[in-house]
C-alpha positions in Angstrom: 170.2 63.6 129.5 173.0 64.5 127.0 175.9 67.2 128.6 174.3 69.8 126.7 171.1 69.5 127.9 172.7 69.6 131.5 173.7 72.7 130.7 171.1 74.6 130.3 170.2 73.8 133.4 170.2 76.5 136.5 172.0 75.5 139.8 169.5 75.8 143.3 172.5 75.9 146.1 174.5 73.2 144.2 170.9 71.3 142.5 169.8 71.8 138.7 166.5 74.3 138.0 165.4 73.2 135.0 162.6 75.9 133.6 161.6 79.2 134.3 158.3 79.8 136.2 158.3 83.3 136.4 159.2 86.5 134.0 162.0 88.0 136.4 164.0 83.9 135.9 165.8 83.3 132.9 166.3 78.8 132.4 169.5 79.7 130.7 173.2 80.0 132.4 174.8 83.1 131.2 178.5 80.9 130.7 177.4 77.7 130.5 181.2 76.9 131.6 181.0 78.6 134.7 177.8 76.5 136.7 179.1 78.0 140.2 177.8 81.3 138.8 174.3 80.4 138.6 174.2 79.8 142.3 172.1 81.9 143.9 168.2 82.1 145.8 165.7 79.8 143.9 163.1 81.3 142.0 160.5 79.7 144.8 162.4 81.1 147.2 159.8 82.8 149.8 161.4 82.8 153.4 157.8 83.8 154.4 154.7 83.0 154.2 151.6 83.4 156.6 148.0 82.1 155.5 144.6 81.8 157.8 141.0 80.8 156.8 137.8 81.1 158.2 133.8 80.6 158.1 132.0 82.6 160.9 128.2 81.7 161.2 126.6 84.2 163.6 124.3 83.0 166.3 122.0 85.7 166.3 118.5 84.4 165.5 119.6 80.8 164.2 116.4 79.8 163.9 115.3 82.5 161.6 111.5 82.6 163.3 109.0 85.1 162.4 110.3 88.8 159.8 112.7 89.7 161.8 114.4 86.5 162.2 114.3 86.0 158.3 116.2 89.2 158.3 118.4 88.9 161.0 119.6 85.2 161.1 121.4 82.9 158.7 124.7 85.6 157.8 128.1 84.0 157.8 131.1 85.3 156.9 134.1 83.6 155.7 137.7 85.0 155.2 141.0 84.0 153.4 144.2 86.5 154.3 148.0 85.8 152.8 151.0 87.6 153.7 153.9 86.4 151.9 157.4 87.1 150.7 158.4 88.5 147.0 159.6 86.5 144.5 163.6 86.6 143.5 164.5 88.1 140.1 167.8 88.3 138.1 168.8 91.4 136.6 169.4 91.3 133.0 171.8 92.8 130.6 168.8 93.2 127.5 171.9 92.6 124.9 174.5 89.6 123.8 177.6 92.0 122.4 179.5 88.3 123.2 177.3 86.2 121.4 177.6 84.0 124.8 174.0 82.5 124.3 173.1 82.5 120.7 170.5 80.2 120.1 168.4 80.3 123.3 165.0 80.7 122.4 164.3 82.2 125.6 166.0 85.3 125.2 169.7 86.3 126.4 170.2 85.4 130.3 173.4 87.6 130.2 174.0 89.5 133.2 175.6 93.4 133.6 178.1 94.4 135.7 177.6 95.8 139.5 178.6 99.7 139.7 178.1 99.5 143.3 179.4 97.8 146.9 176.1 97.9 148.1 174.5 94.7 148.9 171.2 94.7 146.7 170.0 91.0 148.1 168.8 93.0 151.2 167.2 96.1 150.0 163.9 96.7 148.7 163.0 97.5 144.7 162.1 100.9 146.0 165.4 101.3 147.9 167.4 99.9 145.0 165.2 102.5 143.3 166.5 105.4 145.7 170.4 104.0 145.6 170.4 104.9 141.6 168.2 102.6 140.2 170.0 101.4 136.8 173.0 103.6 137.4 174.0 100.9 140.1 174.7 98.4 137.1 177.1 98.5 134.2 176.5 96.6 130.5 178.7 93.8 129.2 180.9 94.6 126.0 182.2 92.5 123.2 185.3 92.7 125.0 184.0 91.6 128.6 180.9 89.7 127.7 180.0 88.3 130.9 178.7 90.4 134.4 179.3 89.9 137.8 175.6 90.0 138.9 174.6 87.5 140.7 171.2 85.1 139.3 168.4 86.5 141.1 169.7 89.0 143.4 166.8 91.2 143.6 163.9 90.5 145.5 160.2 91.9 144.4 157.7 93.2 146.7 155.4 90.7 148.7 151.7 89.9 148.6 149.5 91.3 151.1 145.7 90.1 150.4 142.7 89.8 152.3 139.5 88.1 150.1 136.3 88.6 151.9 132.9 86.5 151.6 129.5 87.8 153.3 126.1 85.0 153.0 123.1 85.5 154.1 120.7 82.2 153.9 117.5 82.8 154.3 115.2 79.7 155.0 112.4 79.3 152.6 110.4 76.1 153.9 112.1 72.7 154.8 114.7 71.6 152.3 114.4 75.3 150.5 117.1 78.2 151.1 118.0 81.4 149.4 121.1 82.6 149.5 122.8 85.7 148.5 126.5 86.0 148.3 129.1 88.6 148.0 132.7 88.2 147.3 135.5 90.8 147.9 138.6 90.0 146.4 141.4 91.7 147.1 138.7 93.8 149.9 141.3 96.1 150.9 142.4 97.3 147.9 146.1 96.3 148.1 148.9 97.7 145.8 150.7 94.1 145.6 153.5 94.7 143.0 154.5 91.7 140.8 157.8 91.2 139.2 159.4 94.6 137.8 161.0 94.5 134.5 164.7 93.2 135.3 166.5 94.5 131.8 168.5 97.0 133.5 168.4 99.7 130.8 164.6 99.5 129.8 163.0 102.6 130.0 160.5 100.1 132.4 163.2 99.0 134.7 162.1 98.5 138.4 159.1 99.8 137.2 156.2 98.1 140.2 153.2 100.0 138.4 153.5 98.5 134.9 152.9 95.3 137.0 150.5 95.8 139.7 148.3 93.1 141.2 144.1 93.4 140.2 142.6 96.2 142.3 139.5 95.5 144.4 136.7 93.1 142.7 133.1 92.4 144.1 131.1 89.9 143.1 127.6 89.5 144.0 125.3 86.4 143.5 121.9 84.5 144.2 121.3 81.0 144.6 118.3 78.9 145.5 118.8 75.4 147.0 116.4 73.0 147.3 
């Protein structure tokens, strides 16, 4: 890979990330001379993550004999819940006054200025919200071109998700079964945030509803096996 190539390349605690797999990640150093200033949390980075499946078939009236039974048996349920960790994402300076980047098709991966001592890594996008929100940040100038934010210093808002699944199988005759399904996504309506807008000064910035995860969907079905 020529040197040039190399250099577009973001460091992952001292190893090259070589794209950008989300909108909050810029694959572009901000002073391509300067690579220790691109160290920071990978983009994958989710320090947690908690998943747990199931398929519950309920032993009432198995055998499904007789009206009642045909009412009665054959319902299973089946579950899928994920509780995980928000992704990182690098506050962004929206401009170039330096011409630092010119060129990247990507957009400008310049970074502003911190106006603050706090430390944002730990907070929350609604308590970086509550500290001042963009005020805690400064632009770039021709003069001073590069920031002193960190790559990925903010952390979005996790996912918290249950999908739900309800069957009911109803036995026709040997080797014949109607079913009817219904599938809740998303069944307890969860506000899951996805990546605010990162360009400090956007009218959007740290905006979580211009961004918000699917509401609740249901979808109902029939089948017939034989």
């Amino acid at each position: 890979m020529p040197p040039a190539e190399r250099e577009t390349q973001l460091i992952q605690h001292g190893r090259p990330e070589v794209f950008n797999p989300s909108s909050g990640e810029i694959a572009f150093p901000q002073d391509p001379t300067n690579r220790d200033a691109e160290r920071a949390r990978s983009t994958y980075d989710r320090p947690h993550r908690f998943t747990i499946n199931g398929v519950f078939e309920l032993l009432v009236m198995r055998q499904q004999r007789g009206v009642v039974g045909k009412i009665l048996g054959g319902w299973q349920l089946n579950g899928f819940l994920t509780l995980q960790s928000g992704a990182p994402f690098t506050v962004l300076n929206g401009s170039d006054p330096g011409g630092i980047v010119t060129g990247n098709l990507v957009g400008t991966s310049i970074r502003p200025f911190l106006n603050t001592n706090l430390d944002l890594s730990r907070m929350t996008v609604r308590e970086v919200q509550a500290a001042g929100g963009s005020s805690l940040f400064r632009g770039v100038t021709a003069a001073n071109p590069i920031g002193n934010a960190g790559r990925n210093i903010l952390r979005a808002n996790g996912i918290n998700r249950l999908d739900f699944g309800l069957i009911k199988n109803t036995r026709i005759r040997e080797g014949h079964t109607f079913q009817i399904h219904a599938n809740f996504f998303n069944a307890t309506n969860s506000r899951d945030w996805g990546i605010p807008n990162g360009t400090y000064n956007a009218p959007a910035f740290l905006n979580e509803g211009a961004v918000e995860a699917q509401n609740r969907r249901v979808q109902v079905g029939l089948r017939y096996v034989f």
